[in-house]
C-alpha positions as CSV (number, residue, x, y, z in Angstrom):
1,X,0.0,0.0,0.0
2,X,1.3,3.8,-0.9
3,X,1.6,6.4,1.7
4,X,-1.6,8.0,0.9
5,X,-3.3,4.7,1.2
6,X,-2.7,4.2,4.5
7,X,-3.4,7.9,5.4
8,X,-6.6,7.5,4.0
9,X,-7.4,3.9,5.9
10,X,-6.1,5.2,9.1
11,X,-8.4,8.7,8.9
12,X,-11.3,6.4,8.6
13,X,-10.7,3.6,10.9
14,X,-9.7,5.6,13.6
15,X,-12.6,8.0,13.8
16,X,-15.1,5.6,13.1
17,X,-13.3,2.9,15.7
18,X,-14.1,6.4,18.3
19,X,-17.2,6.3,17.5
20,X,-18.2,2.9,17.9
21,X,-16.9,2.9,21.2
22,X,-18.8,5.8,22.5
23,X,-15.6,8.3,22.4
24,X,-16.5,10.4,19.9
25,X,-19.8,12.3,18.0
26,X,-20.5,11.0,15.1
27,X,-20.9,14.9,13.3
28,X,-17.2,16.0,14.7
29,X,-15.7,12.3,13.4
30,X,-17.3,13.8,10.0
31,X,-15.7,16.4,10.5
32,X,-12.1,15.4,11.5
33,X,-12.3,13.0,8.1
34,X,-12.7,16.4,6.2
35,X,-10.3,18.4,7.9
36,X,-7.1,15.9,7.8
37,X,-8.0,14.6,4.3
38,X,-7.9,18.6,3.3
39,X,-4.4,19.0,5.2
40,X,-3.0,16.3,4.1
41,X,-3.4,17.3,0.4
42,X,-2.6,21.3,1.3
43,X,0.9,19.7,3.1
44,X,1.8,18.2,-0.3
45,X,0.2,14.1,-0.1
46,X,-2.3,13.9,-2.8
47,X,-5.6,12.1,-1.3
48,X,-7.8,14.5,-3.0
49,X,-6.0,15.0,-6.3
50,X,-2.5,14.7,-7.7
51,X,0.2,15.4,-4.8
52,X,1.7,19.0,-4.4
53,X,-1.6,20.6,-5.4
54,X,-2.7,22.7,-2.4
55,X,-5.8,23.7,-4.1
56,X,-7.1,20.9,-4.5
57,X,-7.3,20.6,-0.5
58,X,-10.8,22.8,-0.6
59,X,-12.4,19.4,-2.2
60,X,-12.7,18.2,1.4
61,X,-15.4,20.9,1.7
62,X,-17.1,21.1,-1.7
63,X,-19.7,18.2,-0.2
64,X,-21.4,20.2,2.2
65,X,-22.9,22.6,-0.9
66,X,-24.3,20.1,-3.0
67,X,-28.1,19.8,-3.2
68,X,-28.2,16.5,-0.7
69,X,-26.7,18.3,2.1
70,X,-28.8,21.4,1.8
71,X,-32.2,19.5,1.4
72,X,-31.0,17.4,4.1
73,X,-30.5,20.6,6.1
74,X,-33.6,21.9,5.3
75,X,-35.7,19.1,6.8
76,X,-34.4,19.6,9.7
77,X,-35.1,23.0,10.0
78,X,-38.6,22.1,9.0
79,X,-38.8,19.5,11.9
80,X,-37.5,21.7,14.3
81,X,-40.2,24.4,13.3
82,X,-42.8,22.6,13.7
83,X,-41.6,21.0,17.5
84,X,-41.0,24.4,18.6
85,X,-45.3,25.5,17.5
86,X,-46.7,22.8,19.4
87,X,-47.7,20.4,16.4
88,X,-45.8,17.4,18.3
89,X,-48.4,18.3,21.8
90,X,-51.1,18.7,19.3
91,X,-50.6,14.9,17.3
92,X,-49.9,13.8,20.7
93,X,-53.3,14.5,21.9
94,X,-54.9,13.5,18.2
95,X,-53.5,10.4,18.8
96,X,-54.2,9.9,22.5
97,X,-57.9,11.0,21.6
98,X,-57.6,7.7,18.5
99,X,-55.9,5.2,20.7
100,X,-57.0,5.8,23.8
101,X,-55.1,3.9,26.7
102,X,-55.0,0.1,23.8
103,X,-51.7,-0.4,23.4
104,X,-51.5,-2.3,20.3
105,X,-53.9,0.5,19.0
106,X,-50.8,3.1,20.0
107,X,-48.4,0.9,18.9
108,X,-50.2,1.1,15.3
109,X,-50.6,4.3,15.5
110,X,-47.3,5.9,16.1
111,X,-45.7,3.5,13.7
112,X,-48.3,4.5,11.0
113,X,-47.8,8.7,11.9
114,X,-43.8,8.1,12.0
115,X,-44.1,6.1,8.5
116,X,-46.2,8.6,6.9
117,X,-44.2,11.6,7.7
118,X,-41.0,10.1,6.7
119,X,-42.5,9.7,3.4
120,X,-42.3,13.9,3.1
121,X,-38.8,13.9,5.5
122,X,-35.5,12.8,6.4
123,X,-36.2,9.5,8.6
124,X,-34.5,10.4,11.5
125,X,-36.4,14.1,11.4
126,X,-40.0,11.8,11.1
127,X,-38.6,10.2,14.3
128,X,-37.3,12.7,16.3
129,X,-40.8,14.6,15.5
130,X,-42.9,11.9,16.9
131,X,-40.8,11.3,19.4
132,X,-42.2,13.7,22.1
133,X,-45.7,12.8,21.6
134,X,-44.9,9.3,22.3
135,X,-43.1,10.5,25.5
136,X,-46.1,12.0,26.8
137,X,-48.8,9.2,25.3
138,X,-46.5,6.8,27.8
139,X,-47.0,8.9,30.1
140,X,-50.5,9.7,30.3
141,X,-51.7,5.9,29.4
142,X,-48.9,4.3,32.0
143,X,-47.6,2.6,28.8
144,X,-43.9,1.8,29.1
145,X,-42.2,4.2,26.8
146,X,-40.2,1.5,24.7
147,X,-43.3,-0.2,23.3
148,X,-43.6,3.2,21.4
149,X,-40.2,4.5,20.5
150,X,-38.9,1.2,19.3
151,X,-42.4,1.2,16.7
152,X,-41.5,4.8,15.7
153,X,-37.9,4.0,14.7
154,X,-39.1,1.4,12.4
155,X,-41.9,2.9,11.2
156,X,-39.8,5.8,10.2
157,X,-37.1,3.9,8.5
158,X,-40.1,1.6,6.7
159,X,-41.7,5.0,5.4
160,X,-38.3,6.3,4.4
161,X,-37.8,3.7,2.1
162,X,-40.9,4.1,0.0
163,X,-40.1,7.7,-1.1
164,X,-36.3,9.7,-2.3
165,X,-36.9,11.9,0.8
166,X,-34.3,9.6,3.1
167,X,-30.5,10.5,3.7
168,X,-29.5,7.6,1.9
169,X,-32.0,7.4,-1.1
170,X,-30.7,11.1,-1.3
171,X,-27.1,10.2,-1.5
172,X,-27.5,7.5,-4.1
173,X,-30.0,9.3,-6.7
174,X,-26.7,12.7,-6.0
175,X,-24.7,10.1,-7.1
176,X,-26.3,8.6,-10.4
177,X,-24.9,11.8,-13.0
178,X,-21.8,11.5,-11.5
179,X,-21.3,7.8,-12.6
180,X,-20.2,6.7,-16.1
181,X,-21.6,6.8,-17.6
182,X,-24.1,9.4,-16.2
183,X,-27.5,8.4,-15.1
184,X,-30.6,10.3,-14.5
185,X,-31.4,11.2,-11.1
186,X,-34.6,9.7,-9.3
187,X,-37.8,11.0,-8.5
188,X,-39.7,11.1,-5.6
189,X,-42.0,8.8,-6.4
190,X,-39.4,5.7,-8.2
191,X,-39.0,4.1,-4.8
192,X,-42.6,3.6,-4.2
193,X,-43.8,0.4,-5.9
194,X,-41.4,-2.0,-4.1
195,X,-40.7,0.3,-0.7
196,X,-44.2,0.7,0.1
197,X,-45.5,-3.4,-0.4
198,X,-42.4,-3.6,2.3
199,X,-43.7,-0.4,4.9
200,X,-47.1,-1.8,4.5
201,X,-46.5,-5.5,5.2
202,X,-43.7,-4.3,8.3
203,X,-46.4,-2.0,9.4
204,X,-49.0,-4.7,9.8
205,X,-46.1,-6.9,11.4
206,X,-45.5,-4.3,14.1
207,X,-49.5,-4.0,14.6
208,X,-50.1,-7.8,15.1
209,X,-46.8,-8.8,17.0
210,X,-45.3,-5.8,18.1
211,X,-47.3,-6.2,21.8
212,X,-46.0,-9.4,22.2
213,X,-42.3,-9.0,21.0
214,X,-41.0,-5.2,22.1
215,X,-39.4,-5.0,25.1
216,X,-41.2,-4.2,28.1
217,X,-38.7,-1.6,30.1
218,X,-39.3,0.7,32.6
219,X,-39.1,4.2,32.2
220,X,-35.7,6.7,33.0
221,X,-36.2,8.2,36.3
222,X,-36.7,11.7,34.0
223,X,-40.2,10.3,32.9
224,X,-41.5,9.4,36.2
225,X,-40.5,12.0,38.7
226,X,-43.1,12.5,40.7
227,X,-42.1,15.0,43.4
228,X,-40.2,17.9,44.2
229,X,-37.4,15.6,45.9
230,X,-37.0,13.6,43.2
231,X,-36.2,16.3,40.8
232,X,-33.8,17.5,43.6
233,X,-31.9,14.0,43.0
234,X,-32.3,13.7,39.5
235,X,-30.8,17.0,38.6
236,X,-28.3,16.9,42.0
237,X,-30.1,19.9,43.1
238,X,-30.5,22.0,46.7
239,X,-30.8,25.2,47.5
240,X,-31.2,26.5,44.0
241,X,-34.2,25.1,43.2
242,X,-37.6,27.0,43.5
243,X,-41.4,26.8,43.4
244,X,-43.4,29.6,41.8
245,X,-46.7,29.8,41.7
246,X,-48.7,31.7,38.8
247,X,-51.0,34.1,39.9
248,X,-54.5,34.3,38.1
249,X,-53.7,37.8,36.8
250,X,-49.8,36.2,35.3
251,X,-49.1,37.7,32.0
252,X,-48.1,34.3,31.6
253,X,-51.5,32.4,31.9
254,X,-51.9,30.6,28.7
255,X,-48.6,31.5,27.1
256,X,-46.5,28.8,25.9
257,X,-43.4,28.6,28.4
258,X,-41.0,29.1,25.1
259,X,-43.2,32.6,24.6
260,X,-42.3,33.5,28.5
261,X,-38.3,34.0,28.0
262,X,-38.0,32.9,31.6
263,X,-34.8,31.1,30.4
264,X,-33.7,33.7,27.8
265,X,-34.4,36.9,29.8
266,X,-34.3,35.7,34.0
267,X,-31.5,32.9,33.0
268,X,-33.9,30.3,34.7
269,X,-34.6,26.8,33.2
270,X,-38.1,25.7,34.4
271,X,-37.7,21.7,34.9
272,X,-41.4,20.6,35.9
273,X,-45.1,21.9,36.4
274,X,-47.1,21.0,39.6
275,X,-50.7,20.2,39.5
276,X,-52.3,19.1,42.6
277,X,-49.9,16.4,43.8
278,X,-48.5,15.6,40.6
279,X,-45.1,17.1,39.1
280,X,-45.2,16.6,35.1
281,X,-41.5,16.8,34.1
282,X,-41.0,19.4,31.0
283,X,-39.0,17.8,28.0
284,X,-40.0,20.3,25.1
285,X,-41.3,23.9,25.5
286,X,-43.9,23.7,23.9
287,X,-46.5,23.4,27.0
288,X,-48.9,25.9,28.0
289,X,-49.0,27.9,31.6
290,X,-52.6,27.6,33.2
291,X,-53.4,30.1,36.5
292,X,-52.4,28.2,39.8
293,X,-49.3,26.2,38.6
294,X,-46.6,25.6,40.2
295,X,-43.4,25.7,38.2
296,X,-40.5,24.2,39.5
297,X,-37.5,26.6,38.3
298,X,-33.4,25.9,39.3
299,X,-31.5,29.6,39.2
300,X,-29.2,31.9,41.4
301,X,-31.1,33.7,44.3
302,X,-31.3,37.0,42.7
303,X,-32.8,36.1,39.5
304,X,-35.3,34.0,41.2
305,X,-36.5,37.0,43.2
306,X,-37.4,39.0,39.7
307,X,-40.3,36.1,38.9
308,X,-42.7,38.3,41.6
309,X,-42.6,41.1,38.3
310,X,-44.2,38.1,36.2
311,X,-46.7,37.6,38.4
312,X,-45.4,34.5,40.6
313,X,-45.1,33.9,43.6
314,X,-42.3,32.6,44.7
């Protein structure tokens, strides 16, 4: 093997050998490829085009402006959008009002809603969109949250694969004019025949066995906290930790809590909401303040004190 061989084996074997063992992110292994493939051919050894050409070192960078990256990119954006308006809350109460507390009805359904969206998104977008709801539909129905997130995963990748819109559909139909000799690139549409007879016959597989085959594992202690003392422990709290209670006359009754800025503006992170004698733990901004809560915020003494302006007692 030449020099630049074994540069290029090492580059990839190490990173990825990182990652594998839980040592490194999979976006900054990317990342490191790029950057020591693109010094090695600006330093003179010629990985990216013939040696001693230190332009040619900008090649390690031209993939990150070509049409799959940037429609890759703009799903996400999409996805995050519509987490951060509430559509996740609202499919998870469309889907709670479907379901209702039948499991194997749930387990259809969130394997159906993850399938169809990733027909229109990047998979892992489709699942990282449902993802909340299912969170909260375990929740509310006492359903162990893996007999839901394991259905969304493969209903996600089952709908990916009857449309172009997944990462690596994307990739391959980039690819096709670049081959020799050139091919046309495919539709949205080309997958469909074969991918959906396969999402349709693994949806009904999940429906009909899925109850009897997913694992049946309790929840993190995140999901269940159930008092003020056990958010203490699971966030290794003490004396910065506070309860505030929201007057009827709030400005924030009704608001979302991402339309409050108590974390932007006070530098306070609101963990959970008390009702009664229940604390629901907050995983995604998008829930709405109601008179007579009780939100359990962590932050310094002084910025605490300036939630009485709000209206909340603290």
């Amino acid at each position: 093997m030449t020099v630049e061989q074994i540069y290029v084996v090492l580059i990839l074997v190490i990173p990825l050998t990182l990652v594998l063992l839980n040592r490194l992110r999979e976006d900054i292994a990317a990342l490191l490829m790029a950057v020591l493939l693109g010094l090695a051919q600006f330093f003179g050894l010629g990985v990216l085009g013939p040696a001693n050409t230190p332009d040619d070192a900008t090649k390690a960078l031209t993939g990150f402006g070509t049409p799959e990256v940037i429609t890759l990119l703009s799903l996400f954006i999409v996805t995050y959008c519509l987490d951060k308006y509430g559509v996740t809350q609202w499919l998870a109460i469309r889907l709670l009002a479907i379901g209702g507390k039948s499991e194997r009805r749930l387990i259809g359904l969130f394997a159906l809603t993850a399938a169809l969206l990733s027909l229109f998104m990047n998979t892992l977008a489709a699942g990282a969109l449902v993802l909340p709801s299912a969170l909260d539909a375990a929740r509310r129905t006492g359903i162990k949250p893996s007999k839901l997130l394991i259905p969304i995963a493969y209903g996600a990748m089952l709908g990916g694969a009857a449309t172009y819109l997944t990462t690596a559909n994307i990739i391959m139909s980039g690819l096709l004019p670049l081959a020799n000799p050139p091919q046309a690139p495919l539709g949205i549409l080309d997958f469909t025949p074969t991918g959906g007879l396969v999402a349709i016959a693994g949806l009904i597989f999940i429906v009909i066995f899925g109850k009897y085959l997913l694992p049946d594992r309790d929840p993190p202690t995140l999901q269940v906290a159930s008092s003020r003392d056990e958010l203490m422990k699971t966030y290794q709290l003490h004396e910065r930790l506070w309860e505030a209670e929201v007057a009827p006359g709030s400005s924030l009754v009704n608001k979302v809590l991402s339309e409050t800025e108590i974390g932007e503006a006070l530098g306070l992170s609101v963990l959970g909401v008390r009702r009664g004698k229940r604390v629901t733990p907050i995983y995604r901004k998008g829930y709405h303040i109601h008179a007579n809560d009780v939100l359990l915020i962590v932050g310094r003494d002084e910025r605490a004190a300036q939630l009485e302006r709000e209206g909340l007692r603290v």
